[in-house]
N, C-alpha and C positions, 0 to 999 in steps of 0.2 A: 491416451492418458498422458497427464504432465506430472513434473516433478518440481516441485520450486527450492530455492532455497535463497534465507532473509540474512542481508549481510550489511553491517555500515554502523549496527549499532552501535552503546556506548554510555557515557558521562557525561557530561556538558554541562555549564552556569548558563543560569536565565539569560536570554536575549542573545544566546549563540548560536547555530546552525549543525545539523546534522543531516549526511544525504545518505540514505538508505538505499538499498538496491534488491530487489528480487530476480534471481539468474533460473530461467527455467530450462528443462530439458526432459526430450521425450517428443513428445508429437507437434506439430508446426504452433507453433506457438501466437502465429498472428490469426487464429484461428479463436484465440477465448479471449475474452473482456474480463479485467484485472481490478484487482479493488485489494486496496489498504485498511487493515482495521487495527483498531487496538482494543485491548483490555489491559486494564490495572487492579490490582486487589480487590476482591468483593466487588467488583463493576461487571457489568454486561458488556459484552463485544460490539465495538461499535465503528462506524465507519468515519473513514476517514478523507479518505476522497475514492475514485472509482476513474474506471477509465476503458473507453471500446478498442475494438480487436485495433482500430486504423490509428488511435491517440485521436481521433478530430471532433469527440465530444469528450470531456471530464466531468467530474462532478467534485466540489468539497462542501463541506456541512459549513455552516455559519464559524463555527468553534476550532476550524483553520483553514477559512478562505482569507486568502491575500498572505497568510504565512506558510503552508503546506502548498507546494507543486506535485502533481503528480506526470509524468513522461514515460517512455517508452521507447526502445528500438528493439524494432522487433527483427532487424538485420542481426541482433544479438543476442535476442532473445531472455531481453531484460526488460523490465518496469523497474522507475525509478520512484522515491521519495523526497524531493527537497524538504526541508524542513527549516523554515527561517524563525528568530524571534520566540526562539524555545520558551514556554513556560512550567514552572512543576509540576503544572495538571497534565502537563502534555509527558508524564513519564505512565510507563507501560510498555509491557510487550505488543510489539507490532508485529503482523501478520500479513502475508501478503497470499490474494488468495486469486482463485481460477476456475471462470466457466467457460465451456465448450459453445461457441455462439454460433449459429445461421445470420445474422443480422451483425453488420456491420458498425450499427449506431448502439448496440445493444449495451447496457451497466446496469448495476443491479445496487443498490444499495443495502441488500437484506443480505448479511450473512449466511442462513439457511439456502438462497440461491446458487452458494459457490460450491462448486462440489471438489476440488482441490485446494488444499492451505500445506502454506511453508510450515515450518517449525517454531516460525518467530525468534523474534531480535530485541533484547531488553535496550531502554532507550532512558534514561534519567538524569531528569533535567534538575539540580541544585539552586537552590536562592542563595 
């Protein structure tokens, strides 16, 4: 079992940066492949990028590829969030979530897959 917890949130104007960080602990943690999601009011949970036990595949949806990084050290037992080029759509609680992989390459983009989530970290980006 893992334990996450979402930290880095915040305020921020359009076209600023925020780096998010999920800190896990509990069982080896380069063991499960990581995925970032949000929701905002009346929205469904949705992903954000994803990423395998080793960092050497990712994935981001159209709606924050080239603005959103996701990373990893797993000597620390952290997944990270870049977040460049803030927009106000992009405010919501962020979640950062955890499944136990046999596969190396493994990411999941379906929420329903993760069987461990952080607490989430409210993120609100201002025009």
């Amino acid at each position: 079992q893992v334990q996450l917890v979402e930290s880095g949130g915040g305020s921020v104007q359009a076209g600023g940066s925020v780096r998010l960080s999920c800190a896990a602990s509990g069982r080896t943690f380069s063991e499960y492949a990581v995925g970032w999601f949000r929701q905002a009011p009346g929205e469904a949970r949705e992903i954000v990028a994803a990423i395998s036990r080793t960092g050497d595949r990712t994935y981001s949806p159209d709606s924050t590829k080239g603005r959103f990084t996701i990373s990893r050290d797993n000597a620390k037992n952290t997944v990270y969030l870049q977040m460049n080029s803030l927009k106000p759509e992009d405010t919501a609680v962020y979640y950062c979530a955890a499944v136990l992989s046999g596969d190396y390459y493994y990411m999941s983009l379906d929420p329903h897959n993760y069987h461990y989530w952080g607490q989430g970290t409210q993120v609100t980006v201002s025009s």
